[in-house]
One Martini backbone bead per residue (centre of mass of N, CA, C, O) as a GRO file, in nm:
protein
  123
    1UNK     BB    1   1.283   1.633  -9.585
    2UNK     BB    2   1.415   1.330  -9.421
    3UNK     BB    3   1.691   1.110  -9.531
    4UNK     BB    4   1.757   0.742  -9.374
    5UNK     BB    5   2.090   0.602  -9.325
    6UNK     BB    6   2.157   0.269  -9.224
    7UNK     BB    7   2.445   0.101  -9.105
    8UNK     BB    8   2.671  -0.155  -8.970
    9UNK     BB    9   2.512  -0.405  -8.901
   10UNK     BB   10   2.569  -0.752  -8.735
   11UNK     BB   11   2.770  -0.989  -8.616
   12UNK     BB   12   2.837  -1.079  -8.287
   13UNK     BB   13   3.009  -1.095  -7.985
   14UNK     BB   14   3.016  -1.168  -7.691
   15UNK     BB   15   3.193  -0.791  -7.604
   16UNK     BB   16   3.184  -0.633  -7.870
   17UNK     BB   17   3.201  -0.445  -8.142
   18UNK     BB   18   3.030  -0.119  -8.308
   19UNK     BB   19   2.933   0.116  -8.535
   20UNK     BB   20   2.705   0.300  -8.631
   21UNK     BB   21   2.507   0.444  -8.884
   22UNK     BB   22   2.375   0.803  -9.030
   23UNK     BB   23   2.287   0.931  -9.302
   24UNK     BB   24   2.160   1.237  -9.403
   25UNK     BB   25   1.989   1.470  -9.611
   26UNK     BB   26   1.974   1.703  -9.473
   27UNK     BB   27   2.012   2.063  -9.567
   28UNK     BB   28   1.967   2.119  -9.196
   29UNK     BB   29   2.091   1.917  -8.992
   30UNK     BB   30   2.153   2.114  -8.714
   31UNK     BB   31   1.821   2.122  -8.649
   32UNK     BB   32   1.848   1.848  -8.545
   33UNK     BB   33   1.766   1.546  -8.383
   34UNK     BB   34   1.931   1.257  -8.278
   35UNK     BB   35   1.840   0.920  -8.305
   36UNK     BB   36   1.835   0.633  -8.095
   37UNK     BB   37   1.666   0.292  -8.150
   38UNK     BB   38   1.525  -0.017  -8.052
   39UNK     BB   39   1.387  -0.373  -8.174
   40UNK     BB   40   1.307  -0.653  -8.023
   41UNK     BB   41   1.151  -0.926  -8.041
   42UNK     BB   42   0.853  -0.875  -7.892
   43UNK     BB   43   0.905  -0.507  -7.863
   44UNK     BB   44   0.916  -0.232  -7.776
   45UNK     BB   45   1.029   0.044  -7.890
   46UNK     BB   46   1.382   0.215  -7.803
   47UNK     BB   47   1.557   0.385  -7.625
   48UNK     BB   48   1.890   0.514  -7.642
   49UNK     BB   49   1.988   0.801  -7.822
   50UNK     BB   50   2.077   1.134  -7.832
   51UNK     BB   51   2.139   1.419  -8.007
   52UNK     BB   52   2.277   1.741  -8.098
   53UNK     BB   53   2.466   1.992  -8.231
   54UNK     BB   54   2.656   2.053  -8.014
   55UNK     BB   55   2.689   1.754  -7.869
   56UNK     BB   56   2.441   1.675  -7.686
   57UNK     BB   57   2.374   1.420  -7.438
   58UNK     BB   58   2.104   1.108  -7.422
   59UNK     BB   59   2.016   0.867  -7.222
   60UNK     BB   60   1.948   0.497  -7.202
   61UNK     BB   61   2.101   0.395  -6.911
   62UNK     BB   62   1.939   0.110  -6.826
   63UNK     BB   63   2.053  -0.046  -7.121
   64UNK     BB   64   2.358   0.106  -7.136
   65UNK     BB   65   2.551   0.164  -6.922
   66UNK     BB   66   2.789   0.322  -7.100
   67UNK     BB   67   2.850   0.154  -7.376
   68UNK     BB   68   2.731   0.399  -7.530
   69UNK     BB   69   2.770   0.583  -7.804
   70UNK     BB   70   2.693   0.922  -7.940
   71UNK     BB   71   2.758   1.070  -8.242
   72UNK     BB   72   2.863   1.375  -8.457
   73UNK     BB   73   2.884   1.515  -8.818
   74UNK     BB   74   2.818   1.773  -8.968
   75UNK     BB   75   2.965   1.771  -9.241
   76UNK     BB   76   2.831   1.428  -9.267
   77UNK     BB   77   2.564   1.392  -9.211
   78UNK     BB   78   2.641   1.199  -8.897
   79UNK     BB   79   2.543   0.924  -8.698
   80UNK     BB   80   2.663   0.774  -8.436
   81UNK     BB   81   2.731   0.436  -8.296
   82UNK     BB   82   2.859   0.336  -8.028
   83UNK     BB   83   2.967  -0.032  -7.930
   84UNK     BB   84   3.005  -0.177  -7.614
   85UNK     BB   85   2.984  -0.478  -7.474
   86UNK     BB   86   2.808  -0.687  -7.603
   87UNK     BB   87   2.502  -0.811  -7.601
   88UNK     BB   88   2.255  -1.015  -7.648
   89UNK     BB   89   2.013  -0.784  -7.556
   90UNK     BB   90   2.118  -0.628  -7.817
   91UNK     BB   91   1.913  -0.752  -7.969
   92UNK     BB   92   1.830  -0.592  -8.297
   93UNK     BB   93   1.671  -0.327  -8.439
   94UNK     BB   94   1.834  -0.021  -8.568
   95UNK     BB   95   1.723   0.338  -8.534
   96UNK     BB   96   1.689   0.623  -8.663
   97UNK     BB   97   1.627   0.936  -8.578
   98UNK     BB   98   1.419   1.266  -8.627
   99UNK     BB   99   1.402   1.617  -8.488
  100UNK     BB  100   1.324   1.928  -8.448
  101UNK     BB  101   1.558   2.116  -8.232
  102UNK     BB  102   1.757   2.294  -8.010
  103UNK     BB  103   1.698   2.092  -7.817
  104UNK     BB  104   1.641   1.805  -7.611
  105UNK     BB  105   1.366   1.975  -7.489
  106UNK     BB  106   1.196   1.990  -7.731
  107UNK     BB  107   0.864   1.969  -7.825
  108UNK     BB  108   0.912   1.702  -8.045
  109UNK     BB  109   0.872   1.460  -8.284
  110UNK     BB  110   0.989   1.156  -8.438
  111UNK     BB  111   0.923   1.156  -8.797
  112UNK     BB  112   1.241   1.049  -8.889
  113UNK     BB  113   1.296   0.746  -9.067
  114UNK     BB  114   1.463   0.432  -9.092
  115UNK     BB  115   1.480   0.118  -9.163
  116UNK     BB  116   1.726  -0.037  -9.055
  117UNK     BB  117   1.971  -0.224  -8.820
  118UNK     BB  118   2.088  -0.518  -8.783
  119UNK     BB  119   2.197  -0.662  -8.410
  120UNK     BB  120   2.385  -0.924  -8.330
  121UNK     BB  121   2.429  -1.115  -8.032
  122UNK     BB  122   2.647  -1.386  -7.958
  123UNK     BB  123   2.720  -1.603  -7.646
   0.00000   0.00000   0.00000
């Protein structure tokens, strides 16, 4: 069983940057594949980006073209979203999810899920 805490969420002007954080409490956390997704009012939940346990990632380029990082702390079992140059339409619910698996492409699901992180961008 893996439980995750987003933090960081809060309101910005569109131009600004945020960084959500996700602590994991998975005792194997480096097996995990880490990754973030939002949903915004009436739609469906999008996946915004994952990373590995060396720290490969992989985006959804079409919504966030480069503006967004993933990365990871393993030793605090820990995974950050940079957000920079934040736009209104980045106005979500950021939610972490976890899957296990060695690689980004192993076929698994995303079966454990935080709460949600609010994240709203006025512009």
């Amino acid at each position: 069983q893996v439980q995750l805490v987003e933090s960081g969420g809060g309101l910005v002007q569109a131009g600004g940057s945020l960084r959500l954080s996700c602590a994991a409490s998975a005792r194997t956390f480096s097996n995990y594949i880490m990754a973030w997704f939002r949903q915004a009012p009436g739609k469906e939940r999008e996946f915004v980006a994952a990373i590995n346990w060396p720290g490969r990632e992989t985006y959804n380029s079409d919504s966030i073209k480069g503006r967004f990082t993933i990365s990871r702390e393993n030793a605090k079992n820990t995974v950050y979203l940079q957000m920079n140059s934040l736009k209104p339409e980045d106005t979500a619910v950021y939610y972490c999810a976890a899957r296990w698996g060695p690689s980004l492409d192993y076929p698994t699901q995303y079966v454990y899920w935080g709460q949600g992180t609010q994240v709203t961008v006025s512009s």
